[in-house]
N, C-alpha and C positions, 0 to 999 in steps of 0.2 A: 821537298819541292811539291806544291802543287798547280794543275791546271786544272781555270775557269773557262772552260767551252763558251761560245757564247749561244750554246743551248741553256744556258744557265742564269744568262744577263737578266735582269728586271725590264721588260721593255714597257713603255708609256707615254700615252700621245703627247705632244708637248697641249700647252693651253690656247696658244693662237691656229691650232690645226695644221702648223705646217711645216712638221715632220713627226717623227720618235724619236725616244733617247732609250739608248738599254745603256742600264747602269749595272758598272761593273761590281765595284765596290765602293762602301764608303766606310767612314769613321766619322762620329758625335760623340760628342764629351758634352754632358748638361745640356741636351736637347739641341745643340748648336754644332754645325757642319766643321769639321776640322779639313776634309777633304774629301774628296770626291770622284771617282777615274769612271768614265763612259763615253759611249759611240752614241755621235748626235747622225742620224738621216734626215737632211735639208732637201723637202721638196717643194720648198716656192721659197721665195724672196722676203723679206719683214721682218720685223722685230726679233731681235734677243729677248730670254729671259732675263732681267736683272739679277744680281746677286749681289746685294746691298754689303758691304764691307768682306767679300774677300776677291780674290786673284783669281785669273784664267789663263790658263796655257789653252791654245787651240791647236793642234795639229790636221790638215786635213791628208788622209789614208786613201781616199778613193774620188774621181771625180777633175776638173780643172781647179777648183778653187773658190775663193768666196771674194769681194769687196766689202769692207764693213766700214759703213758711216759714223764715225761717232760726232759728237757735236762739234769738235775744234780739227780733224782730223779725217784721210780716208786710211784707212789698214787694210793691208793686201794678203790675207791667207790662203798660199799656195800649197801643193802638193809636199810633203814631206818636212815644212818650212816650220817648226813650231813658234807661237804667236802668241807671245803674252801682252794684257790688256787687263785693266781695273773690272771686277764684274759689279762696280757702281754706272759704268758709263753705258750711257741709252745709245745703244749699238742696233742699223738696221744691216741687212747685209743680202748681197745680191749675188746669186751665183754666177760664177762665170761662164759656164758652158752648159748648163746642166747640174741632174744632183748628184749631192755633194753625200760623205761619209768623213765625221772629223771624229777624232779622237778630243776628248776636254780630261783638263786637269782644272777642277774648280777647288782651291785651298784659303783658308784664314789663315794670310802672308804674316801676322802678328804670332801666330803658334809653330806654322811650317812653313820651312821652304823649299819648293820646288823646283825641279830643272827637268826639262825630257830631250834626249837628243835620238837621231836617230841614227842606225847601224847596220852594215851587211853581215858580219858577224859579229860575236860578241862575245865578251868571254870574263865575268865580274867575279869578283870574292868577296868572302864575307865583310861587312863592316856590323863596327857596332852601334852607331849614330847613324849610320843611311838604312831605311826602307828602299828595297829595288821591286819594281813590280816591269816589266816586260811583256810587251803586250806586242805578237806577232804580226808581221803583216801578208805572209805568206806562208805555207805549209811550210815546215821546216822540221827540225829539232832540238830538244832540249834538252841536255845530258846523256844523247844518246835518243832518247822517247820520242816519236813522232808527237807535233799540236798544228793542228788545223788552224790557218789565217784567224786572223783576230781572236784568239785564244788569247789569256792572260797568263802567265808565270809569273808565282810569286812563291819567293825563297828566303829562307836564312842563311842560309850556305851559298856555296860557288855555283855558279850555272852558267853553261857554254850554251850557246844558242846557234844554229848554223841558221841562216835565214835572214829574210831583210826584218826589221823590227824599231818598236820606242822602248828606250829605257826609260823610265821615270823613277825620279831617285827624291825621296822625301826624303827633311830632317827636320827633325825637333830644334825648336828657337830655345 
């Protein structure tokens, strides 16, 4: 088992200035993004990044929530509410209350597939086809080992988790 503090995340302004993303981890095969797990910080209203041919789960972790305009649709991501959405579609999005803290799962939906749900405890074993990655939402523990809120756990083996939390469970297409 290991844990990703997020004294550890890559943090980085977005391009429109209005927020960070620390990224957790990622995966590329031939220079191209297979997937992607990070904490976006939304501090004004406006534009998405695009993400021309793959998929978004959004989760938001802290905050009321977001509205996001897409062009034929509004999309309402609330607190703990995971939100998947095309990352071709030109999404703006307004916080509801204040900012916002989401968790994103950005994947090439033609290589992997994804799911994230969330959990007050948790208790997974090993597979051979699922990636599990667990991403805290509150001090808790992992096997016993204390991880600090928004830490990541990522395992090959079983891991209990005491604590509220996202699973996110990739597989190979």
């Amino acid at each position: 088992m290991r844990i990703i503090p997020p004294s550890d995340f890559k943090t980085m302004p977005w391009k429109n200035s209005g927020g960070i993303t620390h990224e957790i981890l990622k995966e590329e095969r031939d220079d191209k993004l297979l997937w992607r797990l990070s904490i976006a910080e939304v501090a004004s209203d406006g534009p998405f990044s695009l993400f021309p041919s793959l998929s978004r789960i959004l989760t938001v972790i802290e905050g009321e929530g977001l509205v996001l305009q897409a062009p034929d649709r509004e999309l309402r991501a609330l607190p703990l509410s995971p939100l998947a959405f095309s990352g071709d579609l030109p999404i703006s999005g307004k916080r509801i209350g204040g900012d916002v803290r989401d968790f994103n799962v950005i994947f090439n939906a033609n290589v992997v597939a994804a799911d994230v749900t969330v959990h007050d405890r948790l208790k997974v074993t090993t597979s051979n086809d699922v990636t599990r990655f667990i991403l805290a939402l509150e001090n808790g523990t992992a096997n016993g080992q204390n991880i600090s809120a928004q830490s990541l756990v990522v395992s090959d083996g079983p891991v209990e988790i005491a604590g509220l939390c996202l699973l996110v469970a990739l597989r190979n297409r």
